[in-house]
Structures are given as C-alpha cells and as structure tokens.
PDB file of N, CA, C and O in Angstrom:
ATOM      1  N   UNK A   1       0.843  -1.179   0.000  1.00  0.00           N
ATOM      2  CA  UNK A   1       0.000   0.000   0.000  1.00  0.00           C
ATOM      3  C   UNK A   1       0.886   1.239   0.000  1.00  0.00           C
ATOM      4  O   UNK A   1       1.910   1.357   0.673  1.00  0.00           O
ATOM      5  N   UNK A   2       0.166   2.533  -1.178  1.00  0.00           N
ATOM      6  CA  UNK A   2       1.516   3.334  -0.852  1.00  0.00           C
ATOM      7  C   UNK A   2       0.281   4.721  -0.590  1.00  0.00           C
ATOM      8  O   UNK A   2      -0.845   4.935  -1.039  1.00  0.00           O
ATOM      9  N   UNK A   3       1.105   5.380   0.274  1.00  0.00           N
ATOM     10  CA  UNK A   3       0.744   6.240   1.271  1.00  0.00           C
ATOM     11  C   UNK A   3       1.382   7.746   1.012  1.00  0.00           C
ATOM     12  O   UNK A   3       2.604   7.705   1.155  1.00  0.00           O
ATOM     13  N   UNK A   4       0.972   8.845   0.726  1.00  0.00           N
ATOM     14  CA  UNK A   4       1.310  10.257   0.510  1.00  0.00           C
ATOM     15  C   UNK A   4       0.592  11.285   1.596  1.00  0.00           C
ATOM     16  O   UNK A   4       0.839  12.490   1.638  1.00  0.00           O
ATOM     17  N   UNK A   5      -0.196  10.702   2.332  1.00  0.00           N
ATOM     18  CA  UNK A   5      -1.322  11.325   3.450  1.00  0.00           C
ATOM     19  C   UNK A   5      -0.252  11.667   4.620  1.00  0.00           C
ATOM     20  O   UNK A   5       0.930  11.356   4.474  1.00  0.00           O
ATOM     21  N   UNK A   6      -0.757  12.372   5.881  1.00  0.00           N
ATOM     22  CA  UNK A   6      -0.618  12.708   6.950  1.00  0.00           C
ATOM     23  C   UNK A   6      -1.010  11.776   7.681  1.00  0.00           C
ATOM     24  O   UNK A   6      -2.197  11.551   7.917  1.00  0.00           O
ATOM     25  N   UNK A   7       0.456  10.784   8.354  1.00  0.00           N
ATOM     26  CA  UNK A   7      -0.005   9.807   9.406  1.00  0.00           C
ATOM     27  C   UNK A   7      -1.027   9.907  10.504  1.00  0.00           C
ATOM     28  O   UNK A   7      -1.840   9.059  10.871  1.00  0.00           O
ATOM     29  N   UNK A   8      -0.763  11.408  11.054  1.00  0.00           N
ATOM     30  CA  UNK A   8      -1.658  11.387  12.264  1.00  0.00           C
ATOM     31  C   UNK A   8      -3.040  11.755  11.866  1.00  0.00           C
ATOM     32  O   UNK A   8      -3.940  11.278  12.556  1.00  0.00           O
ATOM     33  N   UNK A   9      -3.367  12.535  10.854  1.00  0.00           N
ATOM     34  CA  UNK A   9      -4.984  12.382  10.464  1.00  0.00           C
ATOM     35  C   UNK A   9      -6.080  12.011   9.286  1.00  0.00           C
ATOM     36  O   UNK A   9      -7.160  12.347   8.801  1.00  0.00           O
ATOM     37  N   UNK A  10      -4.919  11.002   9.181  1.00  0.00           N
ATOM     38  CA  UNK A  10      -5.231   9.560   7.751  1.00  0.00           C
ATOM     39  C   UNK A  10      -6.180   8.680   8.454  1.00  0.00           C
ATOM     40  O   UNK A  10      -5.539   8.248   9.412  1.00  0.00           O
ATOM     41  N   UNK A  11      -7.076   8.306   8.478  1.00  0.00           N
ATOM     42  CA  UNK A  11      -8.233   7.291   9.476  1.00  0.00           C
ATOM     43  C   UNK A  11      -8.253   6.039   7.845  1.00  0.00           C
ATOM     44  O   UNK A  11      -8.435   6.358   6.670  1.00  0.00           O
ATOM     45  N   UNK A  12      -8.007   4.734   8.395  1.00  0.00           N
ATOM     46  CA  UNK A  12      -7.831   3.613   7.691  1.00  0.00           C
ATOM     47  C   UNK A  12      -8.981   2.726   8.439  1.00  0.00           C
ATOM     48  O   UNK A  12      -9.121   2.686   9.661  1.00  0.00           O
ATOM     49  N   UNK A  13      -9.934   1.885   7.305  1.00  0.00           N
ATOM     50  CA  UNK A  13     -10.626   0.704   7.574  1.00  0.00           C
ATOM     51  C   UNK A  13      -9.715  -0.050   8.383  1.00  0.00           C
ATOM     52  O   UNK A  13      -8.568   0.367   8.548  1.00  0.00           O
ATOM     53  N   UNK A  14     -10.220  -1.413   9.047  1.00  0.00           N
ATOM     54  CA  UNK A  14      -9.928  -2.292   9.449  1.00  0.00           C
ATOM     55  C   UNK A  14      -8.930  -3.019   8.237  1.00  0.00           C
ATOM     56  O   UNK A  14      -7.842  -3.518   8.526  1.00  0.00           O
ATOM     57  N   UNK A  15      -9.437  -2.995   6.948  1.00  0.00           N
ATOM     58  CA  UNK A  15      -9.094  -4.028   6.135  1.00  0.00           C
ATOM     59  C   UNK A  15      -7.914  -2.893   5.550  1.00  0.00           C
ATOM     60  O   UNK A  15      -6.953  -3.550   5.151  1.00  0.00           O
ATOM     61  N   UNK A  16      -7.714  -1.651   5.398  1.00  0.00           N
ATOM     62  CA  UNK A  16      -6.679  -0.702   4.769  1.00  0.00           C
ATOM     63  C   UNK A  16      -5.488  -0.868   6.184  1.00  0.00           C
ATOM     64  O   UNK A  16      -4.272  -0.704   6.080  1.00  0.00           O
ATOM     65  N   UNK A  17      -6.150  -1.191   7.319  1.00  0.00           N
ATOM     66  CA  UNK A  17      -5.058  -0.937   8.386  1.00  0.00           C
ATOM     67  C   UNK A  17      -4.107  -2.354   8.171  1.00  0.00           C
ATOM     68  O   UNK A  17      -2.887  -2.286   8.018  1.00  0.00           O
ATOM     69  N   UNK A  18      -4.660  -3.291   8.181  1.00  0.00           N
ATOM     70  CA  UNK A  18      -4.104  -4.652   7.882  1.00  0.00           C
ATOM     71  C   UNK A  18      -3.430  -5.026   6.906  1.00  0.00           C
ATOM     72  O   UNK A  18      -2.608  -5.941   6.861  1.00  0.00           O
ATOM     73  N   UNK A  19      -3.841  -4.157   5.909  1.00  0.00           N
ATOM     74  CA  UNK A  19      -2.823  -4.796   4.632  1.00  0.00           C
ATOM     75  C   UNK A  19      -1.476  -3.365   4.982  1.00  0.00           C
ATOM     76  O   UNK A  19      -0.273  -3.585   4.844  1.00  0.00           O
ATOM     77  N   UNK A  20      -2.008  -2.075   5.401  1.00  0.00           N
ATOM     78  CA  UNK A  20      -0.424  -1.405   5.588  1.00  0.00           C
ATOM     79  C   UNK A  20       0.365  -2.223   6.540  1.00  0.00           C
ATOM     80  O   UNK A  20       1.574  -2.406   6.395  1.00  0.00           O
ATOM     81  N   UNK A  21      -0.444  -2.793   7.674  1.00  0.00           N
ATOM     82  CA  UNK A  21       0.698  -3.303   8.739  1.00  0.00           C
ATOM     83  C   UNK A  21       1.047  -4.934   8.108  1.00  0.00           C
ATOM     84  O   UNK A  21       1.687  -5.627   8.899  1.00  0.00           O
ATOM     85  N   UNK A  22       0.785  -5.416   7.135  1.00  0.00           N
ATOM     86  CA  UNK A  22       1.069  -6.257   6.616  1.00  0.00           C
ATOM     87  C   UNK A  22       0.598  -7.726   7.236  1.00  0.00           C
ATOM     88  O   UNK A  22       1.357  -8.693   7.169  1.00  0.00           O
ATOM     89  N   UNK A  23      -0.915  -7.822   7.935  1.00  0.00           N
ATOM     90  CA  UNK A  23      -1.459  -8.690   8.592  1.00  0.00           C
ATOM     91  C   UNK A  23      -2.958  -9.201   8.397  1.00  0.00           C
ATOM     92  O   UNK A  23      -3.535  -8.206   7.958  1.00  0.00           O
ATOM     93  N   UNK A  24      -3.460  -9.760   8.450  1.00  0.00           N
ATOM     94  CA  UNK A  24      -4.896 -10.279   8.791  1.00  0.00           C
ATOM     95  C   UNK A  24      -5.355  -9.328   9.141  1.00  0.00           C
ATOM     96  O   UNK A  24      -4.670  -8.663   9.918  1.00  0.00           O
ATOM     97  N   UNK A  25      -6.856  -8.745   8.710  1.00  0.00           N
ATOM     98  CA  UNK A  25      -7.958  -7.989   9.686  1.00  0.00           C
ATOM     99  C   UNK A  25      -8.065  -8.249  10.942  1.00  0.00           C
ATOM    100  O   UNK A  25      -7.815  -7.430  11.827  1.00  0.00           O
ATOM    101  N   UNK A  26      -8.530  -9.670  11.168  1.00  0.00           N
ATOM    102  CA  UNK A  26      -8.313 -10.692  12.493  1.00  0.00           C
ATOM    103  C   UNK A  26      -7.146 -10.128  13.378  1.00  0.00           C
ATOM    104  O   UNK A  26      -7.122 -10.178  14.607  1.00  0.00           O
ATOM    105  N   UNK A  27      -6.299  -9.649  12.663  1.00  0.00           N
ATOM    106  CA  UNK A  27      -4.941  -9.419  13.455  1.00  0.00           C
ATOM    107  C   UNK A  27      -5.266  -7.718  14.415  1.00  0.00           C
ATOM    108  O   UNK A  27      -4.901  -7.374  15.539  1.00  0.00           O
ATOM    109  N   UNK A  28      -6.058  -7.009  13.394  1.00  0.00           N
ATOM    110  CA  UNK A  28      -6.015  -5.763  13.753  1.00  0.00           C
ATOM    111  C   UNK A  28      -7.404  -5.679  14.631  1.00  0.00           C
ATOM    112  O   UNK A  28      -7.566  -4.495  14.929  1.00  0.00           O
ATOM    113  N   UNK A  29      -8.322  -6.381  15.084  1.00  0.00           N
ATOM    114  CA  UNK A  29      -9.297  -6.527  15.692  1.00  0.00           C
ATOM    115  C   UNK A  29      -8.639  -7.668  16.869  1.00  0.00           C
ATOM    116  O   UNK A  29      -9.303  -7.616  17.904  1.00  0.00           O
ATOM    117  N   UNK A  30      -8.129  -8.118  16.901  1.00  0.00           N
ATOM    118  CA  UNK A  30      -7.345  -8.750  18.288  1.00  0.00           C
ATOM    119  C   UNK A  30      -6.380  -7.392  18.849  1.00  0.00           C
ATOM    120  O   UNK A  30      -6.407  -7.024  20.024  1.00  0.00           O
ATOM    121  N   UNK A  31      -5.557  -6.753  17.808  1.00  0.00           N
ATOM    122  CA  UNK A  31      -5.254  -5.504  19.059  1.00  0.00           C
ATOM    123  C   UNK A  31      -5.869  -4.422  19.312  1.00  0.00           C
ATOM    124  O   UNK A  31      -5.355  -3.455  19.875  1.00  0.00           O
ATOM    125  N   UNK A  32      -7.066  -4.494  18.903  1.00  0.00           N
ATOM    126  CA  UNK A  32      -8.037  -3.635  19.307  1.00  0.00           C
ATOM    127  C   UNK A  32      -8.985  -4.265  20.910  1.00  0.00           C
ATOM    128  O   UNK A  32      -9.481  -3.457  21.695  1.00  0.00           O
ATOM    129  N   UNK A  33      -9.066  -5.726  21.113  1.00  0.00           N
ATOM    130  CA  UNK A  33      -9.493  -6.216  21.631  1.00  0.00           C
ATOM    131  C   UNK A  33      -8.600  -5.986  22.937  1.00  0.00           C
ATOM    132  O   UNK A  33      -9.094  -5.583  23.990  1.00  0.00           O
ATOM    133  N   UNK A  34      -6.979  -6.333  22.748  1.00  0.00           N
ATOM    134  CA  UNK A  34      -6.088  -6.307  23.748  1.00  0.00           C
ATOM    135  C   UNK A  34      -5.589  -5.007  24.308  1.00  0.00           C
ATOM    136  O   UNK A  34      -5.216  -4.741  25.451  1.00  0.00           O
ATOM    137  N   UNK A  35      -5.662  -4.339  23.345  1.00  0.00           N
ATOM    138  CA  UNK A  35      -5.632  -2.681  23.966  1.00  0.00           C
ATOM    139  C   UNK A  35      -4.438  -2.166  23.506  1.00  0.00           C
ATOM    140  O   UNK A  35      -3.742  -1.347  24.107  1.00  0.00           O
ATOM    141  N   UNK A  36      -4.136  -2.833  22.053  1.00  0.00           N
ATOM    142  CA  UNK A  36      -3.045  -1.938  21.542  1.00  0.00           C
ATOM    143  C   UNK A  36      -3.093  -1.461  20.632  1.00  0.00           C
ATOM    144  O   UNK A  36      -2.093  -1.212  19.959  1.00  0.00           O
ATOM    145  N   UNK A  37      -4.295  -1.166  20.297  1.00  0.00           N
ATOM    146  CA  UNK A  37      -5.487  -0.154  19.094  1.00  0.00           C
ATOM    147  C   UNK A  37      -6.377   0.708  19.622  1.00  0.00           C
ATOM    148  O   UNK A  37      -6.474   0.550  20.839  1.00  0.00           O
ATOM    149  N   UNK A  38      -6.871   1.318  19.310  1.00  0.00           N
ATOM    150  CA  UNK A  38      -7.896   1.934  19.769  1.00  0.00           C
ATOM    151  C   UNK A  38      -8.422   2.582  18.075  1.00  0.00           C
ATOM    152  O   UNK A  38      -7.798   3.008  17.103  1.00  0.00           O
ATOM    153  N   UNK A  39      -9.821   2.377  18.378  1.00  0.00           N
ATOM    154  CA  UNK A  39     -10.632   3.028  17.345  1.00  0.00           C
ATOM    155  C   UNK A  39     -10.603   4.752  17.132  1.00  0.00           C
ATOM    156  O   UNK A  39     -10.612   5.475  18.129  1.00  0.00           O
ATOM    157  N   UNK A  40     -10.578   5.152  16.173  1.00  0.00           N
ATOM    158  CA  UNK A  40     -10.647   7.116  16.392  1.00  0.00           C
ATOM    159  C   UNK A  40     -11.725   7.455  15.817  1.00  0.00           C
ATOM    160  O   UNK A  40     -11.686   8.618  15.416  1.00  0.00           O
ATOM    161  N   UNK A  41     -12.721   6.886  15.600  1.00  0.00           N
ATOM    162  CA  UNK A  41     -14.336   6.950  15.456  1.00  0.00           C
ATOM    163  C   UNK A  41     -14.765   6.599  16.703  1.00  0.00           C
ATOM    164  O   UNK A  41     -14.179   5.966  17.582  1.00  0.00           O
ATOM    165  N   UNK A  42     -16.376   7.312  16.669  1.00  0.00           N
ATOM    166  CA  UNK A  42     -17.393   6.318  17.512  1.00  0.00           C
ATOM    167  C   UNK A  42     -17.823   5.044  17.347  1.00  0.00           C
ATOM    168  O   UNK A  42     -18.062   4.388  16.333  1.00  0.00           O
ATOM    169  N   UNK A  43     -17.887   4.788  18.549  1.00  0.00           N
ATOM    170  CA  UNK A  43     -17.917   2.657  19.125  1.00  0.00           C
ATOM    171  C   UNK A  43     -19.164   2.816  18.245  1.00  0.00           C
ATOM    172  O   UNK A  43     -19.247   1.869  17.462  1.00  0.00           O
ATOM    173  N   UNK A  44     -20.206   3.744  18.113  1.00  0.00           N
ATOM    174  CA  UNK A  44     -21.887   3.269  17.090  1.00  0.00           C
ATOM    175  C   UNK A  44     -21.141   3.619  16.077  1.00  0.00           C
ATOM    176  O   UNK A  44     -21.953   3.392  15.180  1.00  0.00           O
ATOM    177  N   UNK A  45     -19.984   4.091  15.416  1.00  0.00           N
ATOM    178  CA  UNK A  45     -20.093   4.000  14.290  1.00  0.00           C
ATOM    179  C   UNK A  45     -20.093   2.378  13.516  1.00  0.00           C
ATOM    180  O   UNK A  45     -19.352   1.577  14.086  1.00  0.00           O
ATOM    181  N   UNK A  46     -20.841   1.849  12.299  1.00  0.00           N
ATOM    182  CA  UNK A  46     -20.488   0.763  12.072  1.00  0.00           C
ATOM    183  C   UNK A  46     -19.446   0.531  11.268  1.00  0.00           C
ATOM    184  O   UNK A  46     -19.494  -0.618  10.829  1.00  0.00           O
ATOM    185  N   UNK A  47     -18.567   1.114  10.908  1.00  0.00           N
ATOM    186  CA  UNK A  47     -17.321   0.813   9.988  1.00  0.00           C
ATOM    187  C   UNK A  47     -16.049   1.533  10.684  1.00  0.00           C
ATOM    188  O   UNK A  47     -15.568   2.616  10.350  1.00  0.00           O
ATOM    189  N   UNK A  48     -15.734   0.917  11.440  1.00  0.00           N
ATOM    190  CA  UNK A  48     -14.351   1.360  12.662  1.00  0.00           C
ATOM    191  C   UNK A  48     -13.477   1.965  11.669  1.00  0.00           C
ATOM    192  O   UNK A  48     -13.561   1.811  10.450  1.00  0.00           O
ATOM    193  N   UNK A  49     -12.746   2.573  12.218  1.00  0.00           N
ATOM    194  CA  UNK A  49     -11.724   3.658  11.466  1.00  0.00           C
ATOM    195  C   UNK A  49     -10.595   3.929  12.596  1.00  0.00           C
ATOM    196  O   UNK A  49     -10.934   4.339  13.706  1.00  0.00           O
ATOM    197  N   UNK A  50      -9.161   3.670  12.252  1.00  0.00           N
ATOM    198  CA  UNK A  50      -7.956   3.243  13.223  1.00  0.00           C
ATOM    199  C   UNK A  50      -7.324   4.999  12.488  1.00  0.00           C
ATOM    200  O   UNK A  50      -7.577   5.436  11.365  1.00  0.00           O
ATOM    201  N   UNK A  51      -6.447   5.697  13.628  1.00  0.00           N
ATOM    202  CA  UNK A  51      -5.726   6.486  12.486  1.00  0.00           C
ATOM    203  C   UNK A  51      -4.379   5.564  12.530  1.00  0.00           C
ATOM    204  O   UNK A  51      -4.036   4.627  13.250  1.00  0.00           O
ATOM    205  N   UNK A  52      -3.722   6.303  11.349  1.00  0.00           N
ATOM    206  CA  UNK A  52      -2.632   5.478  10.577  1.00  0.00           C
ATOM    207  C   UNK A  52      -1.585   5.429  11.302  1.00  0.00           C
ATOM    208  O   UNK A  52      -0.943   4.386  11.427  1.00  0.00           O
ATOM    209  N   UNK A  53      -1.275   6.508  11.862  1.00  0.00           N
ATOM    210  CA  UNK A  53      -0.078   6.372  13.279  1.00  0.00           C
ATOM    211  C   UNK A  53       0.104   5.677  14.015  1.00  0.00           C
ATOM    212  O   UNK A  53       1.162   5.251  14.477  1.00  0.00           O
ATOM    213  N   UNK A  54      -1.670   5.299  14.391  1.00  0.00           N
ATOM    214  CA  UNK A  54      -1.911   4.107  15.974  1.00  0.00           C
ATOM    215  C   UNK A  54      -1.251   3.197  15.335  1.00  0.00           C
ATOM    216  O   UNK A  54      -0.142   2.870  15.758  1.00  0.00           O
ATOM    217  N   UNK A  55      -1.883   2.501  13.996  1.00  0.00           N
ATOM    218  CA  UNK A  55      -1.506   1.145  13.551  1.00  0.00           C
ATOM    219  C   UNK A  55       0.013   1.041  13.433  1.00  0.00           C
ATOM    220  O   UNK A  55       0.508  -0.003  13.857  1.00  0.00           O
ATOM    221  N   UNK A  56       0.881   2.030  12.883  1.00  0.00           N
ATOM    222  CA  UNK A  56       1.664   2.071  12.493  1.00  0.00           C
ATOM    223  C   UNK A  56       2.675   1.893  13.469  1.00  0.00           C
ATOM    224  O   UNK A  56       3.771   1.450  13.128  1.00  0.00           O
ATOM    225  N   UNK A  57       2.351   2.282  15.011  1.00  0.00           N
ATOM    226  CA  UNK A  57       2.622   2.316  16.604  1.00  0.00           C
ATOM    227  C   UNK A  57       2.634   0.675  16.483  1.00  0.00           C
ATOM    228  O   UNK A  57       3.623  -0.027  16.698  1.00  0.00           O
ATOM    229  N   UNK A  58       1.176   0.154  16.050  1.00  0.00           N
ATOM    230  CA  UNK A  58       0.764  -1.126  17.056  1.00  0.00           C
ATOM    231  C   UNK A  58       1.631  -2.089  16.475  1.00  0.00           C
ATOM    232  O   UNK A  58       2.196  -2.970  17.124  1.00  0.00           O
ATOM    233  N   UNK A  59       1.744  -1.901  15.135  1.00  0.00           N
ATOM    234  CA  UNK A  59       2.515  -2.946  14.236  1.00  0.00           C
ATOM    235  C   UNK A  59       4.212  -2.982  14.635  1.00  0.00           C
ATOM    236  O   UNK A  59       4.941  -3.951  14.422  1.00  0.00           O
ATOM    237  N   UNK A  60       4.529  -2.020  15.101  1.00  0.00           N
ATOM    238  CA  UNK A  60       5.993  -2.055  15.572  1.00  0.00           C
ATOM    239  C   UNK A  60       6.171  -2.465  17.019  1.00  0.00           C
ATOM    240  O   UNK A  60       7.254  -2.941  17.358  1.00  0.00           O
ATOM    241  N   UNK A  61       5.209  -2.320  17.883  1.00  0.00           N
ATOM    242  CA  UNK A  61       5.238  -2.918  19.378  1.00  0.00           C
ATOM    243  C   UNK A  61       4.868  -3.735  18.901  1.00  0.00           C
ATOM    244  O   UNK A  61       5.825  -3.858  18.137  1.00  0.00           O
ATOM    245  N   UNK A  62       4.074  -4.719  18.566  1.00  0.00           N
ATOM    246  CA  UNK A  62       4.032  -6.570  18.300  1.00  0.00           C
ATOM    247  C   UNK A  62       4.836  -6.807  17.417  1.00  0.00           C
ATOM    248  O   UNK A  62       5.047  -8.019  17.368  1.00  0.00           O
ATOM    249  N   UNK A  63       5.610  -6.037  16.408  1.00  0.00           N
ATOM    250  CA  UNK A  63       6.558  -7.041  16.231  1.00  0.00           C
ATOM    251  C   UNK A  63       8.227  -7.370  17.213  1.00  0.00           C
ATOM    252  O   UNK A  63       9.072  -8.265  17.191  1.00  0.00           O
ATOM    253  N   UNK A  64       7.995  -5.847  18.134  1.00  0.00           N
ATOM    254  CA  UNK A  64       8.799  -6.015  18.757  1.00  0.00           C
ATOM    255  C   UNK A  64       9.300  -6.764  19.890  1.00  0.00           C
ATOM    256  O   UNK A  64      10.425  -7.074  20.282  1.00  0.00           O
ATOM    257  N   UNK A  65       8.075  -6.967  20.310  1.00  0.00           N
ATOM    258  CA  UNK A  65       7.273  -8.031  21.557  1.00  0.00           C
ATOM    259  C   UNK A  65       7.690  -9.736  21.158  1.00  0.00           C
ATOM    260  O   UNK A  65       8.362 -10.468  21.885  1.00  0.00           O
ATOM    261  N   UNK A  66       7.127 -10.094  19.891  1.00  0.00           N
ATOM    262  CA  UNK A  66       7.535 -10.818  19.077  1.00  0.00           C
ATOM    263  C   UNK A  66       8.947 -11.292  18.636  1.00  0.00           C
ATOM    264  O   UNK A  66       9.102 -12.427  18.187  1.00  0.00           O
ATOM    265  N   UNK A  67       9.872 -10.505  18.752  1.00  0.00           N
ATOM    266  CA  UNK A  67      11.678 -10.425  18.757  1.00  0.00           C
ATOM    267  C   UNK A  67      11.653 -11.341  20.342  1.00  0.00           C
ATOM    268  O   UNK A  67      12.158 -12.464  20.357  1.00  0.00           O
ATOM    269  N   UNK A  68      11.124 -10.842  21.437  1.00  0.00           N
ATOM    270  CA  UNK A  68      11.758 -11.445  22.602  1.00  0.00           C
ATOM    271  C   UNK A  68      12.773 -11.990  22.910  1.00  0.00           C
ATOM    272  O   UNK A  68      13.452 -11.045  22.508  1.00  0.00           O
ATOM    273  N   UNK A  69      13.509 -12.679  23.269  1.00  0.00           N
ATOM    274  CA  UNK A  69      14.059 -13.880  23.782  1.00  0.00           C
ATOM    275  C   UNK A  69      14.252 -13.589  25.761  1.00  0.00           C
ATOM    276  O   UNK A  69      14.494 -12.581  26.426  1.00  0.00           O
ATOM    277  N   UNK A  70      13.935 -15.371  26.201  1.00  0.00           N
ATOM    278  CA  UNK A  70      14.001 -15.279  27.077  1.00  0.00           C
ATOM    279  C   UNK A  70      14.798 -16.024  27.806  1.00  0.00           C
ATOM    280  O   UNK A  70      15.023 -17.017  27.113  1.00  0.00           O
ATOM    281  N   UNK A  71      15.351 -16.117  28.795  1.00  0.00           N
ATOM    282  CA  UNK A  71      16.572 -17.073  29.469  1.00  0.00           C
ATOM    283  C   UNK A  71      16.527 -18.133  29.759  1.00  0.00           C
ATOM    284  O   UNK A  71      16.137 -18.317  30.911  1.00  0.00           O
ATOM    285  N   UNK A  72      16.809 -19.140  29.098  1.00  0.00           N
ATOM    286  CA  UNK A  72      16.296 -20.703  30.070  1.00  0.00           C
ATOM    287  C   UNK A  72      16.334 -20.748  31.261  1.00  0.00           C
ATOM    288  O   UNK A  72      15.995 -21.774  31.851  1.00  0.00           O
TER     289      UNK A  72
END
C-alpha cells in the first residue's frame, strides 16, 4: 500500500489498516481487543476507522514483543 497522506490524520478501515501493517484484519481486531489499538471513530459507528499512526505504533510494538528472547 503506498501512502502520501498525513499519518496522524489519515483514518484507515480495518481491512486498509491490515494490509499497511502487513497482517490479517483478524490481526487488527485482536489488538483492538487487547488494547493496543484503539478506534478514532465512535464505538456506534459501524465501519471502525484506526488512524494510521496508531496502527503504524501497534505494528511495531508486536513485532517487537515478538523479537523477545528469554533465558532458560
């Protein structure tokens, strides 16, 4: 996906947020669930809208989370 907008007040579908962060919808509605999304519409709206920054935030803390290693 290629992008010329203003990260912080670009608002992306569920399905535009997922293919920039390079994941499943599923993926971007589980960190919305866990609390490392947040919607920037209203909860009645019916077509959620992420801005592009959050995702762009969320996709670099899970993959960073994801790097781990831990000590035997």
């Amino acid at each position: 996906m290629e992008f010329d907008g203003d990260l912080q007040t670009t608002l992306w579908t569920t399905a535009q947020a997922a293919e920039a962060a390079g994941v499943k919808p599923g993926v971007i509605r589980a960190w919305v669930h866990r609390g490392h999304l947040k919607r920037a519409n209203s909860p009645l709206s019916r077509v959620p809208k992420y801005r592009a920054i959050d995702v762009v935030k969320a996709e670099k803390a899970t993959r960073a989370r994801a790097r781990r290693t831990y000590a035997a």
